[in-house]
N, C-alpha and C positions, 0 to 999 in steps of 0.2 A: 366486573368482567374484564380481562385481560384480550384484549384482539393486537396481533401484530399483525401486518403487511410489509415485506419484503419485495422492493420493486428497483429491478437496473439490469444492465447489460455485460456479459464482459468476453473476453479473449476467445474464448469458448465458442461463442457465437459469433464473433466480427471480427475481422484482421483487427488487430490494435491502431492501426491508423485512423480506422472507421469512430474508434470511441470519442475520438478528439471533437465532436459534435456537440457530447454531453462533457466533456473533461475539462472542455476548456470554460464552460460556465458553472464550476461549481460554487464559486460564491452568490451566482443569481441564483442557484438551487435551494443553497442554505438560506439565503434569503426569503425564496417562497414558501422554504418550511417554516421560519418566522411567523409568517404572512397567516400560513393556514394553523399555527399553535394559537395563533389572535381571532383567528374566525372562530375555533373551536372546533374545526376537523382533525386535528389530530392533537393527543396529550403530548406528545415529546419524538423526536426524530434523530435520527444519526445520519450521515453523509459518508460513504468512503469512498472516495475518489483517487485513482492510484493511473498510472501508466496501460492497465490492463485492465480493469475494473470499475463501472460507476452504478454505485447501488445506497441506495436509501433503506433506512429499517424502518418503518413507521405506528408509533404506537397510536393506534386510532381511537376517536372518539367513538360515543355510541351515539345512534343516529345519525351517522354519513349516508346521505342519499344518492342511488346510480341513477337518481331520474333524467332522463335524456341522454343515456346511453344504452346503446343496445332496444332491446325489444321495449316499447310503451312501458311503462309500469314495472320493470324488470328489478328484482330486488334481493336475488343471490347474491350469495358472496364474491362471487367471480366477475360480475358488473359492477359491484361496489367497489371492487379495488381497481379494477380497471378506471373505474371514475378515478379515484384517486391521487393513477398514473398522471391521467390527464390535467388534474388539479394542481399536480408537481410538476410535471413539465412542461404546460403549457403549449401542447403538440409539439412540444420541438422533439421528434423522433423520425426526422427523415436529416438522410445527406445526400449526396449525388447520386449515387447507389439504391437509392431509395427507403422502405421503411425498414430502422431499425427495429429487429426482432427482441424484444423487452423482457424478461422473466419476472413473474408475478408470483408467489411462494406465500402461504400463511399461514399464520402461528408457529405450531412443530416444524414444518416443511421451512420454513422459513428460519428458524432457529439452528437446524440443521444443518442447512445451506452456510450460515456465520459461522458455523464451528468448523466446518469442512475448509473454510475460505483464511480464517484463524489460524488454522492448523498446518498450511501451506498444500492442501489438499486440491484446491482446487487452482492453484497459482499456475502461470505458463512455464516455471521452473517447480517442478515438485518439490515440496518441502522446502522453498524459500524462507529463510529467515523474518524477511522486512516487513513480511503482513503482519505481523502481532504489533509489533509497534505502527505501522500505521492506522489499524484499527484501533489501537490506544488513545493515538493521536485523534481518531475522528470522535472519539467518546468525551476527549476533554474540549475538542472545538464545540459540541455539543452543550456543556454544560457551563463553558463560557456565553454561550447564545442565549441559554435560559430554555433549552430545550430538553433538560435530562427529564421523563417523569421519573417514579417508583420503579413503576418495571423494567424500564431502561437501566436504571441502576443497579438492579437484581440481577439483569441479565450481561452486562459488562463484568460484574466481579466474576461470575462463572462462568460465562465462555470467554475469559482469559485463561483463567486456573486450570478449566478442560484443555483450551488447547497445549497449555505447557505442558501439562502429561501425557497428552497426546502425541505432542511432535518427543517426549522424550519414548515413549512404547514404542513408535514407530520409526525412530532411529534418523528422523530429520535435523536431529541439531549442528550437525556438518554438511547437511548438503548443500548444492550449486545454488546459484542466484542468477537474477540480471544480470547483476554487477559480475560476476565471477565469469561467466561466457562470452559477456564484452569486453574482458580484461584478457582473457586467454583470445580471443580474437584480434586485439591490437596486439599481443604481446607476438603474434607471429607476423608481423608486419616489419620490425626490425627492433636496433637498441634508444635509436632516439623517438620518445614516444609523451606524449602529451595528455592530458585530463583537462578538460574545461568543466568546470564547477566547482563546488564544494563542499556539496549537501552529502547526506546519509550514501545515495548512489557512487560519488564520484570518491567517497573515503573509502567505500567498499573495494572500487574498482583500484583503485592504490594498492590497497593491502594485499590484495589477491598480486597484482605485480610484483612487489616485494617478494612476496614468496617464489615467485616462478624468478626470483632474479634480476630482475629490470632493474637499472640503475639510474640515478639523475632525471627523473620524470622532470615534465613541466608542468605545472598544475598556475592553471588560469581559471580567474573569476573577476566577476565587475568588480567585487570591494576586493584588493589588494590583500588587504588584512587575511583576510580569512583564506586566500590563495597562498599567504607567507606561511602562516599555523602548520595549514597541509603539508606543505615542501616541507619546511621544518623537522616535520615529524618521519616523513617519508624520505628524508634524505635529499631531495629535488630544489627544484628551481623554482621561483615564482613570476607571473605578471599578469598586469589589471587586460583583461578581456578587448578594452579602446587600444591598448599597445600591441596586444599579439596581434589584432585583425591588422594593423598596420603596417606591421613587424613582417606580417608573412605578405603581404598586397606588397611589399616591395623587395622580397626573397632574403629577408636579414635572420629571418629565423629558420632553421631546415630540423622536420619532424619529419618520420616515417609514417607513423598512427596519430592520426585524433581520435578522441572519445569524449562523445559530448551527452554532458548531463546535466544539463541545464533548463531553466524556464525561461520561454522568450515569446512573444506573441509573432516575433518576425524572427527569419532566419539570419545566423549570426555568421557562417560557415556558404561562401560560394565557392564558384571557380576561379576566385582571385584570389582565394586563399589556400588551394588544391595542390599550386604546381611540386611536384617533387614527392607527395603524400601518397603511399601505397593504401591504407587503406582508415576509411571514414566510419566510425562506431556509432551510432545515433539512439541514444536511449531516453531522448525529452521528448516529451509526450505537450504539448506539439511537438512534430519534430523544428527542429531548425537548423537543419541542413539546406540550402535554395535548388530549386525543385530542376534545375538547368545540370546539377550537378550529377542529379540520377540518371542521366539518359545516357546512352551505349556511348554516342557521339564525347560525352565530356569526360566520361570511364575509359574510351578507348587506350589514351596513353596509362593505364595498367592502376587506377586508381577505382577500387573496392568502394561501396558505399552498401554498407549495410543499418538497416533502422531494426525498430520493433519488432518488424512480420517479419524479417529475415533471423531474427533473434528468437521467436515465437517458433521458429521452422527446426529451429536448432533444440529448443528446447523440448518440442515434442519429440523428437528422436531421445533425447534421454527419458523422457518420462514411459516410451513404451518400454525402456526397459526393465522400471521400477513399477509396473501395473499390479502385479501382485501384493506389493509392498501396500500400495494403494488402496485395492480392493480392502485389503486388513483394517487399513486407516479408518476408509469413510463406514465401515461395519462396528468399529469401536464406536467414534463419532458420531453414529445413528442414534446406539442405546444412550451416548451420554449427552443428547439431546432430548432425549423423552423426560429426563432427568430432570435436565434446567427448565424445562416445559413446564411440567410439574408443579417444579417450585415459581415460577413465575404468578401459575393457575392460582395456589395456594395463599401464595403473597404473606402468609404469618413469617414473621421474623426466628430464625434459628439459631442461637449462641453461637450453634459448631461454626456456622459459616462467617463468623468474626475475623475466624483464621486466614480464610481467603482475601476477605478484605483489608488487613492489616499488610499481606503480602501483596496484594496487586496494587493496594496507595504508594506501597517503598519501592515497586520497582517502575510505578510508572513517573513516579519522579529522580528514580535515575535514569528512565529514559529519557529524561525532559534534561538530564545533563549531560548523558552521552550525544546526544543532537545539539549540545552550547558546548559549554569550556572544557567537558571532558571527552568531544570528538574525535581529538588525537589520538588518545588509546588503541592500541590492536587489541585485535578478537579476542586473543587469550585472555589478555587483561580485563577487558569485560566482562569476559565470563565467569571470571573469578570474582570479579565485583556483583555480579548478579549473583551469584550463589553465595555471599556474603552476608548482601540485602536479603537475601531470602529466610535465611536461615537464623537473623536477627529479625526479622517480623514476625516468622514463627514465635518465635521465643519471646518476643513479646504482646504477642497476641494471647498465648496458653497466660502470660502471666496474668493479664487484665481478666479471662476467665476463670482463671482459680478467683482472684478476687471480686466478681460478681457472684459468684455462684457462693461464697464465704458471705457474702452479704442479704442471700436470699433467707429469709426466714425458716425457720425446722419446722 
C-alpha cells in the first residue's frame, strides 16, 4: 500500500519572513527524516525548502501510531499525520507571531499540491521558472540521504515530466521570477548597481539587467572566484564580499542599488554600508539586511529597503492579473494528478514510461551543470541546451525500447 503525507508551510499562508523559522533549519529537518527512515516511520522523504516554501512529502510506513494526539485512542488519518508533523518538527511551529498555520495534504491531494507547486502554480511569482529545478534539487539531496523509496522514485520521474508540459500548455516558460522583479526594482534605482552573490538568484538577477541595459554591474560574493565568472560573463566588475563591506564603511565604493542574494545567518548589509544607496533588494531568506536599516528613521535620507513581503506584494499584483491563466493550469494539473496517483497505487512497472526517465536523468544532470561550470550561459543558451538534452534522451530512450521489446519472446 502506497500512503503519502504532505506536510509544510508556505507564502500563501505567512509573510515569507515568517518561514525563516522552518528554513532556516532544514538540515536539522533532513536529518530527522533520517532519524524517522531508521525508526521505520517513514519509507523515504523529500525536503523542499526554498525562500517561500517549506514542505516535506513523506512516504509513510504502515503502522504509524496517532496515540497521544488528539482524542484517547484516535486513529484517523488526520491524527496520524498530524502525529507525524509533530514527529518531523519536533514542535517547532511557533515564532513571535505565534502558531504557524501548517498544511497537511494526502495521497492525491497531496500529489496534486507538488505538481501545482512544480509547475510554478502555486509560486509568489506565477509561473516561476526556479521551482522545477529546485524540486530536482530536493529529490537528489534525497537520494544522496538514502531516503528515495519506490514510490518516491515513480513519483519524481512524473511530476517532473507533468510539470514541463504543464508549464509549456500554460504558456509559463517566459514568465517573471524573483529574480526578474528584484532586478527591475534595482534597475530603477540608477546606473551604478551591484549583486551580492552568485547562486542560480543572483545569475538570474544579472541577466534580466542586461536585458533592461544595465552596464558594469558589481557582482560580489565571499569566494572571489565565482564573483569573477559572473562579471566576466556579464560584462561587470568583481569583489570578495570582506572588501566591498569595507569598501563602502569607508565611502570608496559608490552604488545606487544593492541586491542581495545571498545565505548568511547574520546580516551582511547595515547603515554603514547604506550611505549614498537609493534603494536595498533583499531576496535571502534569512534576510540579511541589519534590522536598524528598515526603520523610517534610517530610510529617511531616501534609501528603499525592500525584502521578500515587499517582493511578495509585488508579485501578487501580477498574479491577479494572470488568475484566469491559472485557474486553467491548476484544472489541467488536477486530472494529471489522478494520473501519477494511479500509477503510484499500481506500482507495476511500464516500458512507455522509460521515456520519461531517460529525459528527466539528462536533464537533471544538466541542471546539476547549469548550477557549476555551465552557470554563465544566458537563458537562450540554455534553453537551447535543454531542448537538445531532451530530444537526445528521447531518442535514445525509443532506441533501448525497440530493443527490449526485439528481445521479448513471440
Amino acid at each position: 500500500m502506497v500512503r503519502l503525507t504532505l506536510i509544510g508551510i508556505d507564502h500563501q499562508e505567512v509573510a515569507p519572513s515568517r518561514l525563516e523559522v522552518l528554513s532556516s533549519e532544514s538540515e536539522r529537518i533532513r536529518a530527522r527524516l533520517v532519524d524517522l527512515r531508521e525508526q521505520g516511520a517513514v519509507r523515504g522523504a523529500v525536503l523542499l525548502s526554498t525562500c517561500n516554501r517549506v514542505e516535506a512529502v513523506l512516504d509513510v510506513a504502515e503502522g504509524v501510531s496517532a496515540e497521544g494526539v488528539g482524542a484517547e485512542g484516535a486513529s484517523d488519518r488526520l491524527a496520524e499525520d498530524r502525529y507525524l508533523a509533530e514527529l518531523l518538527l519536533e514542535g517547532r511551529t511557533r515564532d513571535a507571531e505565534g502558531e504557524l498555520p501548517l498544511h497537511v495534504l494526502a495521497d492525491r491531494a497531496g500529489v496534486a499540491h507538488m505538481l501545482r507547486v512544480a509547475t510554478g502554480l502555486e509560486s509568489m511569482v506565477l509561473g516561476e521558472e526556479q521551482i522545477l529545478g529546485q524540486i530536482s534539487r530536493a529529490f537528489q539531496v534525497s537520494e544522496e540521504l538514502g531516503l528515495m523509496s519506490r514510490p518516491l522514485h515513480m513519483l519524481r520521474t512524473r511530476l517532473l515530466n507533468a510539470a514541463r508540459e504543464l508549464r509549456q500548455r500554460t504558456g509559463f516558460s517566459k514568465t517573471r521570477s524573483v529574480a526578474a522583479l528584484a532586478a527591475d526594482k534595482l534597475a530603477a534605482a540608477g546606473k551604478r548597481l551591484c549583486v551580492v552573490g552568485a547562486g542560480e538568484t543572483a545569475r538570474l538577477a544579472l541577466d534580466v539587467l542586461r536585458r533592461r541595459g544595465v552596464e558594469n554591474p558589481l557582482v560580489v560574493n565571499r569566494t572571489l572566484d565565482k564573483a569573477q565568472a559572473l562579471a566576466r560573463h556579464f560584462g561587470g566588475e568583481a569583489m570578495g564580499l570582506a572588501a566591498f563591506r569595507k569598501a563602502r564603511e569607508n565611502g570608496e565604493v559608490q552604488v545606487d542599488g544593492v541586491l542581495l542574494a545571498i545565505h548568511s545567518p547574520t546580516p551582511v548589509f547595515g547603515i554603514e554600508h547604506a550611505a549614498g544607496v537609493k534603494t536595498v533588494v533583499d531576496v535571502s531568506q534569512p534576510s540579511v539586511v541589519a534590522e536598524e536599516l528598515r526603520t523610517l528613521e534610517a530610510c529617511a535620507g531616501g534609501c528603499e529597503v525592500l525584502d521578500l513581503d515587499g517582493i511578495a506584494a509585488l508579485a501578487a499584483e501580477e498574479t491577479a492579473a494572470l488568475r484566469e491563466v491559472a485557474e486553467v493550469g491548476r484544472a489541467q494539473a488536477e486530472a494529471r494528478a489522478e494520473q501519477i496517483w494511479a500509477d503510484l497505487v499500481d506500482r507495476r512497472a511500464h516500458l512507455g514510461k522509460v521515456v520519461d526517465l531517460h529525459v528527466e536523468n539528462a536533464l537533471s544532470e544538466l541542471d546539476k551543470a547549469l548550477r557549476g561550470s555551465l552557470q554563465h550561459l544566458a537563458d537562450d543558451d540554455r534553453d537551447q541546451l535543454r531542448k537538445l538534452f531532451e530530444k537526445t534522451a528521447r531518442r535514445n530512450a525509443h532506441f533501448h525500447l525497440r530493443d527490449l521489446r526485439q528481445l521479448q519472446p513471440s
